[in-house]
KEVODO-865531 format. One record per atom (N, C-alpha, C, CB): residue in one letter; atom name; x negated, y negated, z. Coordinates in Angstrom, 2 decimals. Each point is the difference from the previous one (the first is absolute). Last residue first. Glycine has a CB too. Example, Ala and Ser with C-alpha at 12.3 -4.5 7.8 and 13.67 -1.06 7.14 Angstrom:
BEGIN
+----+----+---------+---------+---------+
: aa : at :    east :   north :      up :
+----+----+---------+---------+---------+
:  s :  N :  -12.85 :    2.25 :    7.08 :
:  s : CA :   -0.82 :   -1.19 :    0.06 :
:  s :  C :    0.77 :   -1.09 :    0.73 :
:  s : CB :   -1.18 :    0.63 :   -2.15 :
:  a :  N :    0.89 :    5.09 :    2.08 :
:  a : CA :    0.89 :   -1.19 :    0.00 :
:  a :  C :   -0.90 :   -1.20 :    0.00 :
:  a : CB :    1.89 :    1.17 :    1.25 :
+----+----+---------+---------+---------+
//
This chain:
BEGIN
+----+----+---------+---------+---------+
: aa : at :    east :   north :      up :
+----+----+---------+---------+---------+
:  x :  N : -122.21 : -189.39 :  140.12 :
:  x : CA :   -0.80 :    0.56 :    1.30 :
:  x :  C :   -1.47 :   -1.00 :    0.49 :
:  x : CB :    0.90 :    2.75 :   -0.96 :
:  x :  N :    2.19 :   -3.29 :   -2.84 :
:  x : CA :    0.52 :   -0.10 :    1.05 :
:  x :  C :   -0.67 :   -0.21 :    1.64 :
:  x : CB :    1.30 :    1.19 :   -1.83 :
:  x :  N :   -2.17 :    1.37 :   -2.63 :
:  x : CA :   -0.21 :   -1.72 :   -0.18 :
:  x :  C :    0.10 :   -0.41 :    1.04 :
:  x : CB :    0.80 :   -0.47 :   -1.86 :
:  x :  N :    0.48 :    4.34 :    1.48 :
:  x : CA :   -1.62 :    0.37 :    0.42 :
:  x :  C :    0.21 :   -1.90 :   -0.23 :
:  x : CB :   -1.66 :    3.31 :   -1.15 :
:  x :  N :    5.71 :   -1.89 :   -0.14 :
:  x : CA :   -0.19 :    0.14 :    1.23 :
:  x :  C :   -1.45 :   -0.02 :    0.84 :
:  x : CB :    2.04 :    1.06 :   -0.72 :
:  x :  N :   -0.24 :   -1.78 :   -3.87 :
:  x : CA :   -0.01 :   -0.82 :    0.63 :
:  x :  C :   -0.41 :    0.02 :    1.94 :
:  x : CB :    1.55 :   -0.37 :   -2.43 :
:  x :  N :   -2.38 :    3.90 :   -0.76 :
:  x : CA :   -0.84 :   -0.93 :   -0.25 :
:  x :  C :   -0.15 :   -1.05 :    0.83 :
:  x : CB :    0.36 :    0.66 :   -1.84 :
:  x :  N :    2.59 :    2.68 :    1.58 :
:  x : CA :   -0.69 :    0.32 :    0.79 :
:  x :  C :   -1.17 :   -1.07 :   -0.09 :
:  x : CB :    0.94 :    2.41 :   -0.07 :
:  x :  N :    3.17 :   -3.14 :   -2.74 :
:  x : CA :   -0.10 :    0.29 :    1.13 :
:  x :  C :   -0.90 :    0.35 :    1.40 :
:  x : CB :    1.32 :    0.15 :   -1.64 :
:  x :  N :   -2.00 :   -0.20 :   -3.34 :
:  x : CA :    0.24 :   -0.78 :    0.95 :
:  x :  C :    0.02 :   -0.51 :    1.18 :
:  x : CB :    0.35 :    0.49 :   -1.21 :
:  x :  N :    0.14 :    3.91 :   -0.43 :
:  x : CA :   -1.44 :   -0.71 :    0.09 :
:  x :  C :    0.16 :   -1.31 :    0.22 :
:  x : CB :   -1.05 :    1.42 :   -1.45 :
:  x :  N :    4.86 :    0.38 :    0.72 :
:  x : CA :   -0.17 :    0.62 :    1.53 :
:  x :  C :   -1.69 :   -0.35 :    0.01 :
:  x : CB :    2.20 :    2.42 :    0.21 :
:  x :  N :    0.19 :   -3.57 :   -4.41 :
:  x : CA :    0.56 :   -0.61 :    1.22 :
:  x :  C :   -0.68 :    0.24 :    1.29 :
:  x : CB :    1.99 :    0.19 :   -1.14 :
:  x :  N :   -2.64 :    2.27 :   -2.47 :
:  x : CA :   -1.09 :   -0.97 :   -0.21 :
:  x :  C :    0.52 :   -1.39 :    1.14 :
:  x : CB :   -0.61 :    0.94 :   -3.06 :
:  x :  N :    2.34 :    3.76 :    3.24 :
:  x : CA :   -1.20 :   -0.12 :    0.24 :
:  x :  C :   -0.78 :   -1.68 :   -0.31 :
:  x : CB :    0.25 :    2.85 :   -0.50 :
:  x :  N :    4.19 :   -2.29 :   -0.97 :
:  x : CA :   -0.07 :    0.72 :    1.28 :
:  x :  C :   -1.53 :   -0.08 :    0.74 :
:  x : CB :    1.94 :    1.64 :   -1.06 :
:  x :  N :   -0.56 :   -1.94 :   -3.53 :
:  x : CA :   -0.17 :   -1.35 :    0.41 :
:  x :  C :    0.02 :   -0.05 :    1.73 :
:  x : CB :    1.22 :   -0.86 :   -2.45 :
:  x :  N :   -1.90 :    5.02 :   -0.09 :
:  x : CA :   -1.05 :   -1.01 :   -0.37 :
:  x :  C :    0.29 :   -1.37 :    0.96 :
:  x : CB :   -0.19 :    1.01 :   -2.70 :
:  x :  N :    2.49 :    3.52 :    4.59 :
:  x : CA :    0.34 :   -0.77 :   -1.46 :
:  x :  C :   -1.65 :   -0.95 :   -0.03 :
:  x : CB :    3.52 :   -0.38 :    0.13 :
:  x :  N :   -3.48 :    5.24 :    3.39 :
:  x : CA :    0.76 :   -1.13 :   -0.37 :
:  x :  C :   -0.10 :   -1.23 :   -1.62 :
:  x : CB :   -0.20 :    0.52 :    2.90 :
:  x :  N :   -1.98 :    3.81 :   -0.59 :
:  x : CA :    1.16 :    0.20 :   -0.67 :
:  x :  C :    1.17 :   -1.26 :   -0.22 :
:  x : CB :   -0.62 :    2.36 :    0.95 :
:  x :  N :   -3.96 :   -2.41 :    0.59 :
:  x : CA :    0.11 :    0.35 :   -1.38 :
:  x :  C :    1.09 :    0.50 :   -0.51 :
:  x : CB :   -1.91 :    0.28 :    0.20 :
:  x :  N :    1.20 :   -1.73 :    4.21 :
:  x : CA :   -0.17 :   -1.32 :   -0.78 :
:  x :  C :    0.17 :    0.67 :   -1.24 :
:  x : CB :   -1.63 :   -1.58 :    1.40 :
:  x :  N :    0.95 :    4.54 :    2.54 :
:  x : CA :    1.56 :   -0.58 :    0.08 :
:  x :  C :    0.34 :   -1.23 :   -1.37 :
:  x : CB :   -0.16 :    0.30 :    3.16 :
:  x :  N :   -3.91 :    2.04 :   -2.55 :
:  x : CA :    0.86 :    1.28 :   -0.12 :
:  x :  C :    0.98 :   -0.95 :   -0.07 :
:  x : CB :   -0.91 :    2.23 :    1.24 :
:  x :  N :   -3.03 :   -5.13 :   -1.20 :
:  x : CA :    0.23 :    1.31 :   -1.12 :
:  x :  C :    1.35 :    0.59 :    0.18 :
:  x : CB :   -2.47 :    0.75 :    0.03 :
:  x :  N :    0.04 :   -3.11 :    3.51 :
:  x : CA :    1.32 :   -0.40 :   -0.16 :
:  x :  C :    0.68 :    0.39 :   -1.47 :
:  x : CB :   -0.67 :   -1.88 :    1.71 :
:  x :  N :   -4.09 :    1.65 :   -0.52 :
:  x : CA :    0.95 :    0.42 :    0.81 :
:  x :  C :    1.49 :   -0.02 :    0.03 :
:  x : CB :   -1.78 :   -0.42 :    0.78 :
:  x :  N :   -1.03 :   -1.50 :   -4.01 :
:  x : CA :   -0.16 :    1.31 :    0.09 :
:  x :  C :    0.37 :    0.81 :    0.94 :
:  x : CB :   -1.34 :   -0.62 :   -1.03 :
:  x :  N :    2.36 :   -4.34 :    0.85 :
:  x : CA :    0.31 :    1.08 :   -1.39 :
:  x :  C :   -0.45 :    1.57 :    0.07 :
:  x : CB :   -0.45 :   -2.15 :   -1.47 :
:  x :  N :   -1.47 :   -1.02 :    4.62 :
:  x : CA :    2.11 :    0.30 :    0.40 :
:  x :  C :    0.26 :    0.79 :   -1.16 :
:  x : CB :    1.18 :   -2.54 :    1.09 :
:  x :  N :   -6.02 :    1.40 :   -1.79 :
:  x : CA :    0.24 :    1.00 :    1.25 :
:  x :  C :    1.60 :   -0.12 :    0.16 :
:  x : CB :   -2.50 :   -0.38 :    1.41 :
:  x :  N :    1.56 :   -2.39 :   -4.66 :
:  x : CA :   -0.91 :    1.32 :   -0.47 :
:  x :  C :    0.69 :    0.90 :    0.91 :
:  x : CB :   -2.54 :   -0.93 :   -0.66 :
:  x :  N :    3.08 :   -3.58 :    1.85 :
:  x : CA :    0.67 :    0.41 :   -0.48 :
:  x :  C :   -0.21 :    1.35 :   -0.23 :
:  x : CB :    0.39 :   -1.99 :   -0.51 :
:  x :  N :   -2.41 :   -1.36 :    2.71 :
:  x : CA :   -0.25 :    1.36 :    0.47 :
:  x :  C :    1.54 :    0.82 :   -0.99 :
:  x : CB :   -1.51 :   -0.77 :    3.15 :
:  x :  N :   -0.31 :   -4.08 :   -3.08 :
:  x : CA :    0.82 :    0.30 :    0.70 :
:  x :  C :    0.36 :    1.88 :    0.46 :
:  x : CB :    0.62 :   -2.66 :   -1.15 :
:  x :  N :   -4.27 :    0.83 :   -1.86 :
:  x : CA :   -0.02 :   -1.28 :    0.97 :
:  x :  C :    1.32 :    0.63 :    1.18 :
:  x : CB :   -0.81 :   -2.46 :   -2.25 :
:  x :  N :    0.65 :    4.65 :   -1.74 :
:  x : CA :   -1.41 :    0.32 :    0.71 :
:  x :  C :    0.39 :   -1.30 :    0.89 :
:  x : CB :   -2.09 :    1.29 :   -1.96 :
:  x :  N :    4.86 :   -1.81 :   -1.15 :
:  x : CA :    0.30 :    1.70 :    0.43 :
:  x :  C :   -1.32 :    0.41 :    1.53 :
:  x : CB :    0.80 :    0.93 :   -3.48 :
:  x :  N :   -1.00 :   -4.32 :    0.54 :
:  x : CA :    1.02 :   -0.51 :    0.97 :
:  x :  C :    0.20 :    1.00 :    0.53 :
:  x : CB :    0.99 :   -1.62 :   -0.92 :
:  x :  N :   -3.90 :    2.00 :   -2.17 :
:  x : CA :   -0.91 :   -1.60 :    0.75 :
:  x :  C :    1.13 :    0.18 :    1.64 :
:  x : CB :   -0.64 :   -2.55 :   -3.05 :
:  x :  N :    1.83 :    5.15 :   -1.29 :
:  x : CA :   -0.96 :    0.38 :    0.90 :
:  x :  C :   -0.44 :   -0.53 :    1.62 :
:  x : CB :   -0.50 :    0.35 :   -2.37 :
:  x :  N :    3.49 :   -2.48 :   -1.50 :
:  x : CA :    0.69 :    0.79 :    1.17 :
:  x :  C :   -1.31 :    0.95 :    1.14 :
:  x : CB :    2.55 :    0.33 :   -2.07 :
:  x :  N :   -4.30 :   -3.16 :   -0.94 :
:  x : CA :    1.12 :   -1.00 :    0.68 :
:  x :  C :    0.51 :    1.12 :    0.81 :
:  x : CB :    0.76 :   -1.98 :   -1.89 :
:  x :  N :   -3.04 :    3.64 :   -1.93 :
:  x : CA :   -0.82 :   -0.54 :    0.75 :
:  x :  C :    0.50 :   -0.51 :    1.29 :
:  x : CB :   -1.05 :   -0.35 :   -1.97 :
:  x :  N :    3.64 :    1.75 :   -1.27 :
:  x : CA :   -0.16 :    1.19 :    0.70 :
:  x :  C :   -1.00 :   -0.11 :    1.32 :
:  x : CB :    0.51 :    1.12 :   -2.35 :
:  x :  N :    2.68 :   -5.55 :    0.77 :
:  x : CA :   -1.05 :    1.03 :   -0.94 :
:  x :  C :   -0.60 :    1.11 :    0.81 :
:  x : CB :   -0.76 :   -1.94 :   -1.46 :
:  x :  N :    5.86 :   -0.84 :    1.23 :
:  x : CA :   -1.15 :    0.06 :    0.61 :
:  x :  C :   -1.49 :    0.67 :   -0.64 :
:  x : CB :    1.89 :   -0.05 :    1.73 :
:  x :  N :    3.75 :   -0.60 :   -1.52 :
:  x : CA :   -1.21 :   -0.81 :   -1.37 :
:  x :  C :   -1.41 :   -0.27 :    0.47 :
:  x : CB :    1.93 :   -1.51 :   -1.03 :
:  x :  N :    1.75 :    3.89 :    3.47 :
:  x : CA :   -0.19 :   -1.12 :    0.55 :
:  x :  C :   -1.01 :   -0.55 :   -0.85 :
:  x : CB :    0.70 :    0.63 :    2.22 :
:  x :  N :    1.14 :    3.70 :   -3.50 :
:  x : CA :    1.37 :   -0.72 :    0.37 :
:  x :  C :   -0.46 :   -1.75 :    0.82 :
:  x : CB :    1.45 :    3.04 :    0.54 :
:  x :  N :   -5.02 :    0.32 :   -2.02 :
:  x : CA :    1.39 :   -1.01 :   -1.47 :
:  x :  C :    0.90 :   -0.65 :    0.79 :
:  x : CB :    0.43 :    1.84 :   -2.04 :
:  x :  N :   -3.28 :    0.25 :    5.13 :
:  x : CA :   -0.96 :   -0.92 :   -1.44 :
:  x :  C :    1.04 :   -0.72 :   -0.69 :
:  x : CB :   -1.92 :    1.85 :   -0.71 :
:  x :  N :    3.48 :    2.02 :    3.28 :
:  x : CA :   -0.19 :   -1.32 :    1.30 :
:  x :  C :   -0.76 :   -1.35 :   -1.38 :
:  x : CB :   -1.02 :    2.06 :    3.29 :
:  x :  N :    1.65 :    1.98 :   -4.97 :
:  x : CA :    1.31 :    0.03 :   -0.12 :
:  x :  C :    0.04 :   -1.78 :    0.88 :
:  x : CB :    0.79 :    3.44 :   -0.07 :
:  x :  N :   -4.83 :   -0.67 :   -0.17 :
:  x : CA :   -0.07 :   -0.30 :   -1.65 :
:  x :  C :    1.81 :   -1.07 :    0.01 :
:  x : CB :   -1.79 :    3.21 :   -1.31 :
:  x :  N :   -0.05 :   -1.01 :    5.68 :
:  x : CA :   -1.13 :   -0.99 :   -0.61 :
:  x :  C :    0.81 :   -0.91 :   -1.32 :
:  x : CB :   -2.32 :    2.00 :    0.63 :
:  x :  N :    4.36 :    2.07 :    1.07 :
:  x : CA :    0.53 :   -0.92 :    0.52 :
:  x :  C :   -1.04 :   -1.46 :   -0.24 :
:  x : CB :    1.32 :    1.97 :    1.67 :
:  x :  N :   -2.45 :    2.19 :   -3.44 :
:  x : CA :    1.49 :   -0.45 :   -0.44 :
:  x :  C :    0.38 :   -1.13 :    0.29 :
:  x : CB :    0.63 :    1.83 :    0.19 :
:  x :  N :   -5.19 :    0.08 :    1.58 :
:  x : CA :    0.14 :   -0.68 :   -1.57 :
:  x :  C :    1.50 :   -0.17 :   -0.35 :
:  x : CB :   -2.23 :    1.21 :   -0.93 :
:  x :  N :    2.31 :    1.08 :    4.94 :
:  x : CA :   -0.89 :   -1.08 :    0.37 :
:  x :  C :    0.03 :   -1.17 :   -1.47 :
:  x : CB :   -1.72 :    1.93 :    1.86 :
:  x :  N :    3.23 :    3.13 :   -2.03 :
:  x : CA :    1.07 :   -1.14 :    0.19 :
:  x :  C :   -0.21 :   -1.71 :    0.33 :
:  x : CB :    0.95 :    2.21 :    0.81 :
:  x :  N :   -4.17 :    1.28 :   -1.91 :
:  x : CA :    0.98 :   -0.18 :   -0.99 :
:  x :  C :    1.02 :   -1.46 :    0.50 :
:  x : CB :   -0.11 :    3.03 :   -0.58 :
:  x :  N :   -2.39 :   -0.69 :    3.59 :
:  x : CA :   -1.29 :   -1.14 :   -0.52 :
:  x :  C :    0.64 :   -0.41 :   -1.50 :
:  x : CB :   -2.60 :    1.30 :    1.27 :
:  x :  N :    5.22 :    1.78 :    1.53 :
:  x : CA :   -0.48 :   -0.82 :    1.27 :
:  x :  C :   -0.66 :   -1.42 :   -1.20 :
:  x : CB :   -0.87 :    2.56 :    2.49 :
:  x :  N :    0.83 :    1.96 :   -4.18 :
:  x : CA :    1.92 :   -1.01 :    0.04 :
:  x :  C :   -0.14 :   -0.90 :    0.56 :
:  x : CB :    1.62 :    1.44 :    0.25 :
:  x :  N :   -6.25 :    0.32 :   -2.12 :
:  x : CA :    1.38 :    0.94 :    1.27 :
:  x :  C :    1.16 :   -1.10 :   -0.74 :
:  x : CB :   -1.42 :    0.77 :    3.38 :
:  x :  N :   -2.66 :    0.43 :   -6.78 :
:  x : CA :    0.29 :   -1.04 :    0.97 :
:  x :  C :    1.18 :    0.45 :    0.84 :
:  x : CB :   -0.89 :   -1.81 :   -1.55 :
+----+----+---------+---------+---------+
//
């Protein structure tokens, strides 16, 4: 598996716990807002950053497609 599709399942498993969600749930959400795609683009600069960092900055991007 690359780093790209590693890091994808990290942030899945880290976004789940930290919002008591089910893998099912984050899928559902991940896919609805194009999460998948910012995560994998955004690989080089996101993986060197902290857990709560990323699970903030999904959010974040979340709230922003809401928005729209």
């Amino acid at each position: 598996m690359s780093q790209q599709g590693t890091f994808l399942i990290y942030c899945t498993e880290h976004y789940k716990s930290a919002k008591n969600l089910t893998g099912s749930q984050v899928a559902a959400l991940f896919t609805e807002y194009f999460v998948w795609d910012y995560l994998y683009s955004c690989f080089d600069a996101l993986h060197t950053t902290g857990m709560n960092y990323i699970v903030d900055d999904i959010d974040q991007y979340i709230a922003e497609r809401k928005a729209s």
